[in-house]
Structures are given as C-alpha cells and as structure tokens.
One Martini backbone bead per residue (centre of mass of N, CA, C, O) as a GRO file, in nm:
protein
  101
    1UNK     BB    1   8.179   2.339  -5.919
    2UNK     BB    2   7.914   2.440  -6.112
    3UNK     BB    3   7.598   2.364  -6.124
    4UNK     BB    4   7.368   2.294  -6.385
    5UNK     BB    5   7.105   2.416  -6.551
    6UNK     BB    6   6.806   2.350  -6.719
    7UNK     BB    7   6.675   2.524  -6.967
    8UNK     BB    8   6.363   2.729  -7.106
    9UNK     BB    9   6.288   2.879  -7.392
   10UNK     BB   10   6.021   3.120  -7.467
   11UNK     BB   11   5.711   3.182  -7.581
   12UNK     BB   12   5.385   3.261  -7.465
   13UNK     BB   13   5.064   3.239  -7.483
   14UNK     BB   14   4.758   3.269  -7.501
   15UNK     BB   15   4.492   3.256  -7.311
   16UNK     BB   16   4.161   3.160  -7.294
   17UNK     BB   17   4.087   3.458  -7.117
   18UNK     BB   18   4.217   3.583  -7.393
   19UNK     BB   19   4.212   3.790  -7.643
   20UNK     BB   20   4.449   3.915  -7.646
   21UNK     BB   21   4.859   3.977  -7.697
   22UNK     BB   22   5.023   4.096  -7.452
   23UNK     BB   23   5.190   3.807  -7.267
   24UNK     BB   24   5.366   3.746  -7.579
   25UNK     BB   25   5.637   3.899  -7.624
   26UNK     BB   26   5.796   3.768  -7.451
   27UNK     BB   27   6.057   3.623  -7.288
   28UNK     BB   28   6.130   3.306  -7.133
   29UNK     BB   29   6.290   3.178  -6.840
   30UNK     BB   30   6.291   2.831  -6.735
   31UNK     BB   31   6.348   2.579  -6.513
   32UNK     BB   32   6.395   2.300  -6.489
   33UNK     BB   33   6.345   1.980  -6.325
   34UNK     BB   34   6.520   1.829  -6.082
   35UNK     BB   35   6.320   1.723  -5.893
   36UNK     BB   36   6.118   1.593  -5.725
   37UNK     BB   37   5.745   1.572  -5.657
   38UNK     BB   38   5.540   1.578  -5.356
   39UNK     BB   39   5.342   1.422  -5.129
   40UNK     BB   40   5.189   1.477  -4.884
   41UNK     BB   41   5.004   1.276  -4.646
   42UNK     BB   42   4.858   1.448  -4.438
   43UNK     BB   43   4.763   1.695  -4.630
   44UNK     BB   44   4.824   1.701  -4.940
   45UNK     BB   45   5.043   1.844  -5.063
   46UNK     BB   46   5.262   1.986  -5.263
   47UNK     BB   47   5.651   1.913  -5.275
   48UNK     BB   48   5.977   2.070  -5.294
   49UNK     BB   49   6.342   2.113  -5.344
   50UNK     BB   50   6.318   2.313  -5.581
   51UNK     BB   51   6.325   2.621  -5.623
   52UNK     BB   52   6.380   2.697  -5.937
   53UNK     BB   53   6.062   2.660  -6.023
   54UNK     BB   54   6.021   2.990  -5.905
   55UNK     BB   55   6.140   3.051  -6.156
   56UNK     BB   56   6.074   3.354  -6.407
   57UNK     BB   57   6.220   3.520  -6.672
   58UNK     BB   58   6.217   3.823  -6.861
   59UNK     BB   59   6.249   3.901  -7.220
   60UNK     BB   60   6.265   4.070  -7.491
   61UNK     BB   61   6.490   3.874  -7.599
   62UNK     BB   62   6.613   3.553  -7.726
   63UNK     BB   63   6.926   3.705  -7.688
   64UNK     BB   64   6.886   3.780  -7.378
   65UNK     BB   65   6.851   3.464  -7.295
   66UNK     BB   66   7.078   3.373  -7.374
   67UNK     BB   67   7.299   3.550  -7.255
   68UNK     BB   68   7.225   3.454  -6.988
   69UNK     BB   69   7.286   3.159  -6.981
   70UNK     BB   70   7.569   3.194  -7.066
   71UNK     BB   71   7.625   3.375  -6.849
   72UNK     BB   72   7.550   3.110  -6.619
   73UNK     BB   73   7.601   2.832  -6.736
   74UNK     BB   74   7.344   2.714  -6.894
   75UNK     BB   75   7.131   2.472  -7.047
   76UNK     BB   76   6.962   2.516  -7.347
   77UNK     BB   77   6.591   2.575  -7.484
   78UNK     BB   78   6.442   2.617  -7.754
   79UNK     BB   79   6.105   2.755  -7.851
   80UNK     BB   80   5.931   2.806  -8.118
   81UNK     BB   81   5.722   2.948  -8.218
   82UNK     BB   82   5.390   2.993  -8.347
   83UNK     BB   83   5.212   3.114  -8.600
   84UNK     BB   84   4.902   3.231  -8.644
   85UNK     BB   85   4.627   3.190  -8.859
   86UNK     BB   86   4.467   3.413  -9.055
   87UNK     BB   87   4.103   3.425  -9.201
   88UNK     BB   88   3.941   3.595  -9.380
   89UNK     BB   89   3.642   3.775  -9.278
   90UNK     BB   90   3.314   3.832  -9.264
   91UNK     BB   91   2.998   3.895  -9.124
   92UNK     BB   92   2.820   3.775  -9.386
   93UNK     BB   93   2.907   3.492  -9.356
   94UNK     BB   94   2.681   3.429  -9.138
   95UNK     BB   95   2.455   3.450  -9.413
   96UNK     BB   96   2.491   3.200  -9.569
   97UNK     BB   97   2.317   2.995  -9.794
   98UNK     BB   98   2.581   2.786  -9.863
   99UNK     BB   99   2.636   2.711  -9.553
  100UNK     BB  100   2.751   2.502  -9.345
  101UNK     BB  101   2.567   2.342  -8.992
   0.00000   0.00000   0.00000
C-alpha cells in the first residue's frame, strides 16, 4: 500500500515587491512536511530527507488540484483565499485640509 502524503491547496498572495497581481492567479499544490528539517553541525545547511517539500505543482483551478489529489489519493486541505477590499479614493483626498496628520 502507498504512503499518503498531506497537501495543502491555496492560491498564493502577491508578495510585497510587486505592485501587480499576475502570480496570484493559480491554485498551488504544495506537499506538508513529513520529515523534520535538521541542520548540519559543521556547515550550518538546512537539510532534510523529505524531498516532496521541493516539489510546487500549479493548477489553473482549485477544482484540478483537487482532481489531483484525489487522483493519486492524497489527502488534501484548502485554503481559501480571502480577497482584499479596495476603498475608493481619489488624489485630491491628499490635499484635504479636515484630514488628520
């Protein structure tokens, strides 16, 4: 019998060095850690036995990483997104002389 392994499902946020949300688009599928991380005595590297922590799969829907999923029986959590609420505003609110500093 094969070893399930836990995913987790989500779609990524946009990181704060961009302005844009272009890598936020697809859904993720990346592996939970099953082995712990140890650290090398005399180098000081990080490594593991776990090689499924390098491993990323992207899916244009959260419907096809479940597909996956249950497709090489793996048990899986979602994560949903939550989306950003924009407040409108306009330039001139800069110059308003009722607004606290």
């Amino acid at each position: 019998m094969q070893n399930t392994a836990d995913v987790r499902i989500y779609r990524p946020t946009k990181t704060a060095m961009q302005s844009g949300r272009a890598n936020t688009r697809k859904w993720v599928l990346e592996f939970e850690p099953s082995a712990p991380r140890t650290v090398d005595r005399l180098m000081g590297w990080t490594s593991s036995a776990d090689t499924t922590q390098q491993v990323r799969l992207q899916f244009d829907s959260c419907e096809d990483a479940v597909a996956y999923a249950q497709r090489h029986g793996l048990t899986y959590d979602i994560e949903e997104p939550r989306e950003r609420t924009l407040r409108p505003k306009s330039y001139a609110e800069n110059f308003r002389t009722d607004r606290v500093r």
